[in-house]
N, C-alpha and C positions, 0 to 999 in steps of 0.2 A: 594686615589682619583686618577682619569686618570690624564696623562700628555697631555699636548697641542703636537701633532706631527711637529708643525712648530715652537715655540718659547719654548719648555719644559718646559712651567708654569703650574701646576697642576690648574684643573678645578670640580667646583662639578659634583657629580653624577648623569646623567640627562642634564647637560648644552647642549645646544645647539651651543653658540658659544664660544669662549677663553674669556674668560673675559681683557687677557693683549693684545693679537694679533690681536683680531677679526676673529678667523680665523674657519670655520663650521666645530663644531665638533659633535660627538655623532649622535641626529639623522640625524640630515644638513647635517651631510658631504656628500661629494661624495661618490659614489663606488669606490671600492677598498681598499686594503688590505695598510692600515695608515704605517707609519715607526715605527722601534720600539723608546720609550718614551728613551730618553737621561739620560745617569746614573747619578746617583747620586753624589756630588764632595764634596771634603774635607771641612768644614767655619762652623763658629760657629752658632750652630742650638738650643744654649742656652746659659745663664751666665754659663761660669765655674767656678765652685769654688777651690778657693785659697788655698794652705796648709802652709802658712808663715809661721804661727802663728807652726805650727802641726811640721811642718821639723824642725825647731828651737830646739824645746824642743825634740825630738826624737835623735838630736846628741846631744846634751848637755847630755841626760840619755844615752847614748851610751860610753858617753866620762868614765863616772862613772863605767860605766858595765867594760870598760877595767880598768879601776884602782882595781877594786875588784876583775878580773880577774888576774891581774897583782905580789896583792897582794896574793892570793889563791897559785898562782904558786911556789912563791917564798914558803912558809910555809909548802908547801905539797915536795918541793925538800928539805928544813931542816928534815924533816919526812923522806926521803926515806934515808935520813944520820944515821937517827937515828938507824933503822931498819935493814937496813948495817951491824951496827956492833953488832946488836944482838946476833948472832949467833958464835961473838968470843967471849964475855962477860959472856955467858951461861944461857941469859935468865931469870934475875933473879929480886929479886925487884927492885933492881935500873933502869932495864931495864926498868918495868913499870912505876916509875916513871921518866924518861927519853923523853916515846911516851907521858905520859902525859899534860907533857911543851910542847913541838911539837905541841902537837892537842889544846891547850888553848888558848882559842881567836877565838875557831873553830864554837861554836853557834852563834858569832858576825856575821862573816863573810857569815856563811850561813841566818842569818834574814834579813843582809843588803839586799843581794842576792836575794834574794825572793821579796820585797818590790822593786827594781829596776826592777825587772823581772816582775810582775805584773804591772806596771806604762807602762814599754815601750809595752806590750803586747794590753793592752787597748789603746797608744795610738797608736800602728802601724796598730789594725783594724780602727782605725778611718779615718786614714791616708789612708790605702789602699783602704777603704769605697768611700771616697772620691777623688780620682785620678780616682777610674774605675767606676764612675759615670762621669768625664769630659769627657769619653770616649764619649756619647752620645751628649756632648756639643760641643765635634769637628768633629761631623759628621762621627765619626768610627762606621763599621760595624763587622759582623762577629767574636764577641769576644770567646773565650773558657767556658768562666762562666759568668753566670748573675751578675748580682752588687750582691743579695744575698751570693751569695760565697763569697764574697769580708770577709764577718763578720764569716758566718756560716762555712766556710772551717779553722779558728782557731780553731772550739774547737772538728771535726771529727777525732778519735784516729788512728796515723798512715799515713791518709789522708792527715790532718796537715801539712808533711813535704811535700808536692805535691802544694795542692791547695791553699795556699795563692801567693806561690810564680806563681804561672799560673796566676792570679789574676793582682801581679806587673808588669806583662811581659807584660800582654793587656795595662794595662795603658799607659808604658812606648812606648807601639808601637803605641799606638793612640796619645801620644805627636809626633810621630816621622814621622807622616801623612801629605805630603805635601799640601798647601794649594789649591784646586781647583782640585785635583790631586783622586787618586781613592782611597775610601773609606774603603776597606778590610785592617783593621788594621795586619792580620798576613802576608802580603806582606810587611811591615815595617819593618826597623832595630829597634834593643832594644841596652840597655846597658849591657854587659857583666858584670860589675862589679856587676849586681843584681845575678848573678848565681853563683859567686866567694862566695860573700857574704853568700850566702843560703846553700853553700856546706859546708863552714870551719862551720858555724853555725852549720848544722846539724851531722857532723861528730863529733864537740868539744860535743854536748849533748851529744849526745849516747855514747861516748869514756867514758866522765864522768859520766853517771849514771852507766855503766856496772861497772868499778872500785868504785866508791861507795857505789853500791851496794854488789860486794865482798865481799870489806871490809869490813862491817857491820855484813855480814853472818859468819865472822869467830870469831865471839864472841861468847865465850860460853853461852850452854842456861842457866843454871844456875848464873849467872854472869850478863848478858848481858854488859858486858864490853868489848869496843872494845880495849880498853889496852891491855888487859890481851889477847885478842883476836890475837893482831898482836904480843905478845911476843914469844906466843905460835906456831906461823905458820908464822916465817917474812919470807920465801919463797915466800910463796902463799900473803902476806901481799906486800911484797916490788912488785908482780906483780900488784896486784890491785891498788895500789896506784901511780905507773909507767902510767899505762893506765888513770887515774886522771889526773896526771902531763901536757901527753899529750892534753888529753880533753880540760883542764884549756889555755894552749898555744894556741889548734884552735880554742877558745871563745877567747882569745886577738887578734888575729888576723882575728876574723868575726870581733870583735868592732871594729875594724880599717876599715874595709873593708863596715863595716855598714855604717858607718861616710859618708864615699865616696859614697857610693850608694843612702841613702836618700837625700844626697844635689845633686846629678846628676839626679836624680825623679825630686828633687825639681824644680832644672833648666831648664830641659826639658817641663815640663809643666808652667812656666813663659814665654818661649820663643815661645811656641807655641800660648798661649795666647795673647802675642804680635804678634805674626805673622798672626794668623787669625782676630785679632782685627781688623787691616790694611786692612784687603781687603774688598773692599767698595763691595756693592749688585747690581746686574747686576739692568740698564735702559734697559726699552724696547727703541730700536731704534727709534730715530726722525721720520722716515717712517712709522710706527705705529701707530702714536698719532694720535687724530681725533681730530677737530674742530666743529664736528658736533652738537651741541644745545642738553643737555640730553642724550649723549651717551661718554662714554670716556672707550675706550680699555683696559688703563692699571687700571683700578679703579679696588679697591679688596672689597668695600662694595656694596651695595644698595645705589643709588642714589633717592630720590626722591620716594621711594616705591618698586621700579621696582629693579630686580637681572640682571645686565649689564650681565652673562654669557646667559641671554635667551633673550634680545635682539640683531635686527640682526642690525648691521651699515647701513646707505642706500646704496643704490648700486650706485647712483649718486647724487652729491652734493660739491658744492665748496664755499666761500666765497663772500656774495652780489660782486657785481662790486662798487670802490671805488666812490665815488662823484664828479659827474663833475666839472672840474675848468676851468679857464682862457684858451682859445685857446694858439697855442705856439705864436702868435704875439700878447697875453694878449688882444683879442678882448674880450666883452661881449659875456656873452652867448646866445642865443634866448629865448626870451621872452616864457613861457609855454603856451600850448594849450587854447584856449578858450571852455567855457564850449560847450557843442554836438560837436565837434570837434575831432576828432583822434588824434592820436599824429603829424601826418603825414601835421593836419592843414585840410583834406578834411571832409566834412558831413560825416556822419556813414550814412548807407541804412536804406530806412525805416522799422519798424517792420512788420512782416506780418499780415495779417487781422486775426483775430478772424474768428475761425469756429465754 
């Protein structure tokens, strides 16, 4: 809808006058070339919704991610001991059974793993779902992805590591949107902790699928035993499991870094919620208002039938005069006119004759 060129209150399509200012617009107005419509400013343009409940439970499974990370590390550097001295021992059964104690406890560790990981995954689209739809509720414009992205950029292979985290950067710039203030969320600070966060994360994956993946491959085919696999090649076996080690370390140190980051999302969008809650909605100016009988400037319905944007205020018009009282020496007032009488007290003239 147009904006009003004198008070920036949007008007329908068609109106004739401002519905809040009175002021002719559309076809009323004067000639001339109108000013442009006044931008748009930071305030809540819906309920945002809350992630209490959501940021809660996301560092609680975060906290768990690092303990299982924590433990992983620890068990896979017992393993890179073991592996060590393979190659003075000569490689032999004991060997095998040696990597075997090492890696036992190893399918625990990865089904924990996978059920944490699936848990924080569904809820951190939910989580991001909902932040970069506030976006809309604090009046940010100009985001990088639709709220779509927000879900559907989790499960795009490769993309994955891009577009959720683009996703968190809008949100966290539309909490960072001053109030009243201009609306282009990427003119906004974010939190840096969210990019810390997403680098150790995506560095720790990839570090450890590549070494797990190795390692795997060095079982033979006959066999498929990765035992036997790393007795036979601890060279190549202690490199793969080295680049694990790592991986495991920048996954304890995303869970740490995660922690931090969902409860400074969290924060930021509490605070800004508070802060645009506070700002009250602009009054049209006292000068504005009209007293007039059936017409009122700042109304945003239909009064009475009639749409107040197509009628016009009068052009003159003020309040009866108040009712006479007491002279200032509290004389009586004069008796009222008698009937044929003027007010004045003389005859009215007579009427003219019929023709």
């Amino acid at each position: 809808m147009p904006y009003c060129p004198s008070c920036g209150a949007q008007h329908p399509q068609g109106a004739t006058y401002c519905p809040e200012c009175g002021l002719a617009v559309g076809a009323g107005a004067p000639v001339g070339a109108p000013p442009p419509p006044p931008l748009p400013t930071v305030g809540l343009r819906d309920k945002p919704r809350t992630v209490d409940g959501l940021a809660t439970a996301l560092m609680v499974l975060f906290g768990v991610a690092l303990l299982l990370s924590l433990g992983g590390a620890i068990k896979t550097w017992s393993l890179l001991r073991v592996i060590d001295g393979i190659p003075e021992s000569g490689g032999g059964f004991g060997d095998v059974i040696n990597v075997d104690s090492a890696l036992s406890d190893s399918s625990t560790f990865l089904a924990l793993s996978v059920l944490v990981a699936v848990a924080l995954l569904i809820l951190l689209i939910i989580f991001t779902y909902r932040i970069h739809q506030n976006i809309d509720a604090f009046g940010g414009t100009n985001t990088r992805l639709s709220h779509g992205w927000a879900i559907g950029g989790w499960f795009v292979p490769l993309a994955n590591f891009v577009l959720p985290l683009l996703c968190l950067i809008d949100a966290d710039q539309g909490a960072h949107l001053e109030p009243g203030g201009d609306t282009n969320i990427r003119r906004a600070k974010w939190s840096r902790i969210i990019l810390v966060w997403w680098l150790l994360f995506s560095a720790g994956y990839v570090l450890n699928f590549i070494g797990t993946t190795t390692a795997v491959s060095l079982a033979p085919v006959e066999s498929q035993s990765v035992e036997v696999g790393i007795v036979d090649n601890p060279t190549d076996a202690f490199g793969a499991y080295s680049l694990v080690l790592v991986g495991q370390v920048l996954l304890l140190a995303a869970a740490v870094a995660a922690v931090k980051a969902i409860h400074t999302i969290w924060r930021n969008q509490k605070r800004q919620i508070e802060r645009l809650g506070q700002v009250q909605p602009e009054v049209a100016p006292l000068g504005h208002r009209s007293l007039v009988p059936g017409w009122d400037p700042t109304a945003t319905s239909s009064i009475g039938g009639a749409d107040r944007s197509t009628i016009a205020p009068p052009s003159a018009w003020s309040p009866p005069p108040p009712p006479p009282t007491g002279g200032p020496t509290g004389g009586q007032l004069p008796p009222p006119p008698g009937p044929g009488t003027t007010p004045s007290g003389e005859q009215p003239p007579p009427p003219p004759p019929p023709t």
